[in-house]
C-alpha positions in Angstrom: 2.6 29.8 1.6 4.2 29.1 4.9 3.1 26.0 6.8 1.8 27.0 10.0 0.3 24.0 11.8 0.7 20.3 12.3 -2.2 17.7 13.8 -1.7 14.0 14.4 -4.5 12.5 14.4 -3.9 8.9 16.0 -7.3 6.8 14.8 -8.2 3.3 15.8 -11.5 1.5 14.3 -12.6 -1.7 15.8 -13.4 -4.6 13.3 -16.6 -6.6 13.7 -14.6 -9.7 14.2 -10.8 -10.3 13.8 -9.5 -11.2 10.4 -5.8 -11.7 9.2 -3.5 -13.8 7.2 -1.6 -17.4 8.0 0.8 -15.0 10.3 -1.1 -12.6 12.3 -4.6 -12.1 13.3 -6.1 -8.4 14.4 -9.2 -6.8 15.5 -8.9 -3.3 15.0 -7.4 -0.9 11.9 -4.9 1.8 13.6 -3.3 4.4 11.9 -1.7 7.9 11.9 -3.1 10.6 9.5 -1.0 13.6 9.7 -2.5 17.2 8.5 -0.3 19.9 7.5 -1.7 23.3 7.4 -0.6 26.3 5.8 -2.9 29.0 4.0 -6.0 28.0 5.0 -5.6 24.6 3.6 -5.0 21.2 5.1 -2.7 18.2 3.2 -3.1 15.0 4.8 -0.3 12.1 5.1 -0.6 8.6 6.7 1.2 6.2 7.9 -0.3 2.7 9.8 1.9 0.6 11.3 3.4 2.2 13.5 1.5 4.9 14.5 2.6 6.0 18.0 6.2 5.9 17.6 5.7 7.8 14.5 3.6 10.7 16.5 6.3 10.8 18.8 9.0 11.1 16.1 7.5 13.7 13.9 6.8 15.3 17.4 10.2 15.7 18.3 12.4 15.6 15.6 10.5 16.7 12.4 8.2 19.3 13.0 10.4 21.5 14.2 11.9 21.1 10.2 8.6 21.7 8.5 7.0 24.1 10.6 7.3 27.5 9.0 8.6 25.8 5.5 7.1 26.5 2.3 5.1 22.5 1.2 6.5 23.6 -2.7 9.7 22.3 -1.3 9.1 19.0 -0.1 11.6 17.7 -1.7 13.9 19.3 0.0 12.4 18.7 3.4 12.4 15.2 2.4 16.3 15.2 2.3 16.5 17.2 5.3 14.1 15.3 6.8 16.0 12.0 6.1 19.5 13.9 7.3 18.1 14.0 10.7 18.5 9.9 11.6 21.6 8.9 11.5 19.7 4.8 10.8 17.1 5.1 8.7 15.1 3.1 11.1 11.6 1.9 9.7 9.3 3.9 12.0 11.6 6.9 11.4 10.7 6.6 7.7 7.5 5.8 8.0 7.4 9.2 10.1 9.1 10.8 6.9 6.5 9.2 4.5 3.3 10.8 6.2 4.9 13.9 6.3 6.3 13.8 3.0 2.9 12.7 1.7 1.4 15.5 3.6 3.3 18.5 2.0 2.6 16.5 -1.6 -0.7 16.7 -0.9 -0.9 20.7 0.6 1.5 21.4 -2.1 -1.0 20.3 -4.8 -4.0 22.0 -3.2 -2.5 25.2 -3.1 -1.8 25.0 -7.1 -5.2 23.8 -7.7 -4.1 20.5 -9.5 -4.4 16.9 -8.4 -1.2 14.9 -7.1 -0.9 13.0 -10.3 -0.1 16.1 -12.0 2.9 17.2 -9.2 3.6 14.1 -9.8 4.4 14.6 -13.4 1.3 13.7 -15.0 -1.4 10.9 -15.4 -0.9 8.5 -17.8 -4.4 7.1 -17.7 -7.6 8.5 -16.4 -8.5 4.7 -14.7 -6.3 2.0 -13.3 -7.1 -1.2 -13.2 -7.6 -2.8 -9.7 -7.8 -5.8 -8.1 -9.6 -7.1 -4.7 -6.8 -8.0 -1.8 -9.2 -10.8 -0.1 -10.6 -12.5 1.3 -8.8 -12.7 4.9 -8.2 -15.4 7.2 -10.9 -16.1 10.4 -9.7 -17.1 13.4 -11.2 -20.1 15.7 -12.2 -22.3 12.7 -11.3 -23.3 9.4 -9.6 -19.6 7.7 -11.0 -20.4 4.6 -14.9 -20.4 5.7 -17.2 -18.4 3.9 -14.6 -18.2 0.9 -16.5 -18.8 -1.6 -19.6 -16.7 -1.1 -16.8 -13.7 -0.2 -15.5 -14.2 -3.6 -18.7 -14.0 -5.1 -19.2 -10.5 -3.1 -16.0 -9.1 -4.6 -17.1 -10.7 -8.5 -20.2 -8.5 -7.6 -19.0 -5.3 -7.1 -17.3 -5.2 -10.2 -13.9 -6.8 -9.3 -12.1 -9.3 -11.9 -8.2 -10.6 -10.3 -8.4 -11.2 -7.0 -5.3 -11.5 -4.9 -5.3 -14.3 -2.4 -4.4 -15.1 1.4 -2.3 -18.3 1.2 0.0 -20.2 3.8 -2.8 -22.3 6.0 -1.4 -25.6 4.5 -0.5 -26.5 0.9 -3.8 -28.9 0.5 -6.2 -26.3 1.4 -4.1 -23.3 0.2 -4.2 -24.9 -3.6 -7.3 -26.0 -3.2 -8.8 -22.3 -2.8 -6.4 -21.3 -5.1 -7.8 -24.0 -7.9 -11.7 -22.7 -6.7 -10.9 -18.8 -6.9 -9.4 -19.8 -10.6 -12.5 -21.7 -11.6 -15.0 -18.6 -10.4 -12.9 -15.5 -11.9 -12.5 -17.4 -15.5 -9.4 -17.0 -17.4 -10.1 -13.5 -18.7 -8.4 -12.2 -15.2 -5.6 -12.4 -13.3 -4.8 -14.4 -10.0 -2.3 -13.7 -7.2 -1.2 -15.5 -4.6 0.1 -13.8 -0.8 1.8 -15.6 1.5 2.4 -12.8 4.2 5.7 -13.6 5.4 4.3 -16.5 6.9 6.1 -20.0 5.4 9.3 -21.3 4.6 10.8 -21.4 0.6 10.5 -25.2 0.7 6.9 -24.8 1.7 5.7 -22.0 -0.7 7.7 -23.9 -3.3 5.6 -26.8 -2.5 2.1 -24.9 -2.6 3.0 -23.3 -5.6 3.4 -26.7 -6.9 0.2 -27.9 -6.2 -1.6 -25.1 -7.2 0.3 -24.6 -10.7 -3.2 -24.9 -12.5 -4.5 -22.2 -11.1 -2.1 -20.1 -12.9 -1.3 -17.2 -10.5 0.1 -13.8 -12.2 2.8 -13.8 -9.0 2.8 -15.4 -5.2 3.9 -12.7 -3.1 6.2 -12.5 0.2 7.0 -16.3 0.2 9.6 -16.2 3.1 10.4 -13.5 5.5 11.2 -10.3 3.9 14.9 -9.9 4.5 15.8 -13.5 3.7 17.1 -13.1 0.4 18.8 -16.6 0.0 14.8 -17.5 0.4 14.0 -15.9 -2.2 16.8 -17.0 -4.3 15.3 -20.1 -3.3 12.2 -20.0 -4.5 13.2 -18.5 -7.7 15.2 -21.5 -8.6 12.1 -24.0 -8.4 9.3 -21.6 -9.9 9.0 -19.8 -12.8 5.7 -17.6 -11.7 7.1 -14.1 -10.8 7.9 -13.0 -7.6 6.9 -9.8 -5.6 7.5 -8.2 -2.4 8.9 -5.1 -0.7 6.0 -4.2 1.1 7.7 -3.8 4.7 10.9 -1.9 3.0 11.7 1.2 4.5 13.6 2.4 1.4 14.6 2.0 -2.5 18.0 0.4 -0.8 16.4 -2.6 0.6 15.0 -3.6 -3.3 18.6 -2.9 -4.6 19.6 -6.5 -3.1 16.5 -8.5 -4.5 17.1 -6.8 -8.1 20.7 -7.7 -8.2 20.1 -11.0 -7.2 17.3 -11.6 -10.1 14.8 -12.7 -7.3 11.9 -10.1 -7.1 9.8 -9.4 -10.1 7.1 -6.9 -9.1 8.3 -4.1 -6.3 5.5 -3.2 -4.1 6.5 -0.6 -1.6 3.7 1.2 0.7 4.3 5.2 0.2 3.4 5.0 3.3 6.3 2.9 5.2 9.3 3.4 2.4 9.8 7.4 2.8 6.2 8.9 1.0 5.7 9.5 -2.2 10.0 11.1 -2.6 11.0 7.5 -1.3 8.9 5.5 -4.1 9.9 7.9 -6.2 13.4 6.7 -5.8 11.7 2.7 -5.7 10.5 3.9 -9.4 13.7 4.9 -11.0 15.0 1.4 -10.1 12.0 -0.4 -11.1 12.8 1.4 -14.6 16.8 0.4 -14.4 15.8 -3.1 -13.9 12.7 -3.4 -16.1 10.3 -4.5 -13.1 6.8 -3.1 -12.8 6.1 -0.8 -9.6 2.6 -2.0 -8.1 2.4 -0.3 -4.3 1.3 -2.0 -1.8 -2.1 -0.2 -0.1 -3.1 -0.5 3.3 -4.6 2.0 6.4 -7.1 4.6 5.5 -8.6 6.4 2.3 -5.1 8.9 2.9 -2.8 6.5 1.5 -5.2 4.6 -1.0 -5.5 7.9 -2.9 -2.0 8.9 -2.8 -1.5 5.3 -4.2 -3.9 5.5 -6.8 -2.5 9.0 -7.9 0.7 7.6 -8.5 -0.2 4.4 -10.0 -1.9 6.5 -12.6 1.9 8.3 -13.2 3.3 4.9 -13.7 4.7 3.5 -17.1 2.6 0.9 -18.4 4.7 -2.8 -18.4 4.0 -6.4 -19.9 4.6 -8.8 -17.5 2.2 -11.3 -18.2 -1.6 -10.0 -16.8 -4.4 -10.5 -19.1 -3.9 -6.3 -18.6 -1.0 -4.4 -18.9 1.0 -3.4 -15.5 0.3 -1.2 -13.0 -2.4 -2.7 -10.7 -4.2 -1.2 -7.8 -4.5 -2.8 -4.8 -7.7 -2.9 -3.1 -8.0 -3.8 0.1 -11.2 -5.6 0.8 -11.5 -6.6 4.2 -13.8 -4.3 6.7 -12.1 -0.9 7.0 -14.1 1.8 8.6 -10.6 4.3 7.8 -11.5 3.3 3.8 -14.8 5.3 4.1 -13.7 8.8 6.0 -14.3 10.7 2.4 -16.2 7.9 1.0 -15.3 4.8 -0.2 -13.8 4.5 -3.9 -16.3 2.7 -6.4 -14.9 0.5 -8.8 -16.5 0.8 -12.1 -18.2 -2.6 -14.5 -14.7 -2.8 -15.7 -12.5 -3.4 -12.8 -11.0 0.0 -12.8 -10.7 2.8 -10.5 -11.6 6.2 -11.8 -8.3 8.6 -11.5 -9.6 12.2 -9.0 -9.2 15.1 -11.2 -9.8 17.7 -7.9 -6.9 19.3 -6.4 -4.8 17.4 -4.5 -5.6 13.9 -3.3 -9.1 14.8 -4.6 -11.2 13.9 -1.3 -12.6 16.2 0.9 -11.7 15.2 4.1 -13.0 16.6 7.2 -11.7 16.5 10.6 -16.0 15.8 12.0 -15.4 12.4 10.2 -12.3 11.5 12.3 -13.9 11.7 15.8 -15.6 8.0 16.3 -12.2 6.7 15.5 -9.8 9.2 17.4 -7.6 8.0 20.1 -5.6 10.9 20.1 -4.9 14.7 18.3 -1.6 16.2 19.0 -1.2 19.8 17.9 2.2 21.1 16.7 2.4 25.0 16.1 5.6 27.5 15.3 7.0 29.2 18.2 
C-alpha cells in the first residue's frame, strides 16, 4: 500500500460554559485530526494543542516525507520525520505524533488487526479507568456543584476519581477529604495541580489533605522546574507524576535521575505518537515507574491511549488495582463522541476494541459541525 492522500481536519467545539483548572479557563475543545489515506482506507492521528501550527508544519515539512510512503514503515518515517527539525520544538513533535499515530492506525487497518496487536499485543482485554473531574467554573466559587458532579461520575460506573486542585489549600483539602468520604476506600484518589502552584504551596495542601490518601498529586510546580520537584519530593512521601506537556522521552530522563517523578504520563499525542511513548516506555521499565498517558482532545487519541495502555506491563505501585490506569476525561467534549462515546462497564473498566485498527468507525459526515478548516495534501 502506498499512501496517497493527507487531510487536516482543524475542529473546534464550543463548550456550554467555560470550565478549567486553578491556571487556565477555556470555552471551546480545538484540535487537529489528521487522516492518512492509502488503499482505500483512512488512519486517523491527532494532536490538540496546537493545532494550527501543527497544520502548517505537517503542511510544509512532513507531508512531502509521507506522501507516496508505505504506513508499514512508520517507524521509519518517524526517524525521518524527527531528522527533519534540527530542535525538536514541541509543536514540531506534536506534528510528528498525529502523523505517526496516523500511519499506526492505517498500518493496522490494512492488516486487519487492532493497534494493540501492532503494538505487540494486549495484555488485558479491559483497563481500568478513572474519571479526570470535575473542572473548575469560572465567576464563582470553582468548586460549585462538586458534589452532585461526583455523584454523576459514581453513577456511570466510575470508582477513583482524579481531582482539580490549586484554588487554595483550605478548600482544595477540603474537596479532597469530601471526594474520599463518597468514593470509599475500595478506590483510588488523585490529586492535579495543573502547573498551577508553587512546591511550598502544594507541599502545604498535600499536608492538609494527608487523610484523604491520594494514590499521587500530579504536576505540583511548573513542568520544567525540576529543583520543584525535588522539592516537593523531600517533604511528601505520596508519589509524584507528571510529563504531560513533554515533547519527548528526553525530557523524563532528568526527573528519573533525580528520583522525583513516580508515574510518567506522556500524551501520544504531544511527545512524538505512539514511536515517541514507545521510547517513554522503555525508560519507564529501566527505572521501574508505571507508564499512565495522559488523554486529552477527541475520541482519536483516547483510543490510541487505550490501545496502548492495554500493551502495558502491569506495576504495583500502591492502587487498590494494579497499574496502568486510563484516563478519562470527564468534562463536556463534543470531540469524545465523533464514533461514539466509550462506555465504562459496572466495574470501572474500559472494554479493549478488538476491530482493526483504532476500532471506531469514524466518518468524515461526523466532523462537519465542528470543522474550522480541511486542508488537502496530495502527491505530485
Amino acid at each position: 500500500m502506498k499512501i496517497t492522500q493527507i487531510h487536516l481536519h482543524h475542529l473546534s467545539a464550543t463548550l456550554p460554559e467555560p470550565i478549567g483548572n486553578a491556571k487556565v479557563f477555556f470555552d471551546r475543545r480545538d484540535t487537529l485530526l489528521v487522516e492518512i489515506v492509502g488503499g482505500g482506507m483512512s488512519g486517523w492521528g491527532e494532536t490538540w494543542a496546537l493545532p494550527a501550527a501543527a497544520a502548517s508544519l505537517i503542511q510544509t515539512h512532513l507531508a512531502p516525507l509521507v506522501l507516496g510512503q508505505d504506513p508499514q514503515h512508520f517507524r521509519r518515517l518517524w526517524q525521518d520525520m524527527t531528522r527533519v527539525f534540527e530542535a525538536r520544538s514541541g509543536a514540531a513533535m506534536m506534528a510528528i505524533a498525529a502523523v505517526d499515530m496516523a500511519l499506526h492506525d492505517l498500518a493496522a487497518r490494512e492488516c486487519d488487526i487492532p493497534l494493540h496487536a501492532l503494538l505487540g499485543g494486549a495484555r488485558r482485554s479491559s483497563v481500568p479507568t478513572y474519571a479526570s473531574g470535575p473542572f473548575f467554573k469560572p465567576n464563582g466559587h470553582p468548586y460549585r456543584d462538586f458534589e452532585p458532579e461526583l455523584e454523576g461520575y459514581l453513577s456511570q460506573g466510575f470508582r477513583s476519581i482524579k481531582l482539580r486542585s490549586g484554588f487554595n489549600p483550605a478548600d482544595d483539602a477540603k474537596a479532597a477529604l469530601l471526594a474520599r468520604s463518597m468514593i470509599g476506600n475500595e478506590a483510588d484518589l488523585m490529586i492535579d495541580f495543573n502547573q498551577s502552584t508553587t512546591p511550598r504551596n502544594a507541599i502545604r495542601t498535600h499536608d492538609l489533605l494527608r487523610d484523604a490518601r491520594p494514590l499521587w498529586i500530579e504536576e505540583p510546580t511548573i513542568p520544567t522546574d525540576l529543583n520543584g520537584y525535588r522539592q516537593v519530593a523531600a517533604h511528601i512521601s505520596t508519589a509524584i507524576a507528571g510529563g504531560e506537556t513533554f515533547s519527548s522521552a528526553a525530557d523524563f530522563l532528568p526527573f528519573l535521575e533525580a528520583g522525583v517523578m513516580d508515574v510518567l504520563q506522556p500524551d501520544i499525542a504531544i511527545c512524538a505518537g505512539l514511536t515517541g511513548v514507545s521510547q517513554v516506555a522503555v525508560l519507564a521499565d529501566l527505572f521501574n515507574r508505571p507508564l499512565i498517558p495522559h488523554v486529552w482532545g477527541s475520541i482519536v487519541n483516547f483510543q490510541a491511549a487505550l490501545h496502548l495502555t492495554a500493551t502495558l506491563p502491569p506495576h504495583r505501585a500502591g492502587g487498590v488495582m494494579p497499574f496502568p490506569y486510563m484516563e478519562f476525561d470527564v468534562g463536556p467534549n463534543p470531540l469524545l463522541d465523533l464514533a461514539g462515546r466509550p462506555v465504562v462497564t459496572a466495574g470501572s473498566t474500559l472494554t479493549v476494541p478488538e476491530g482493526p485498527g483504532l476500532g471506531i468507525d469514524l466518518k468524515r459526515e461526523a466532523l462537519n459541525p465542528y470543522l474550522v478548516q480541511v486542508t488537502r495534501l496530495e502527491q505530485h
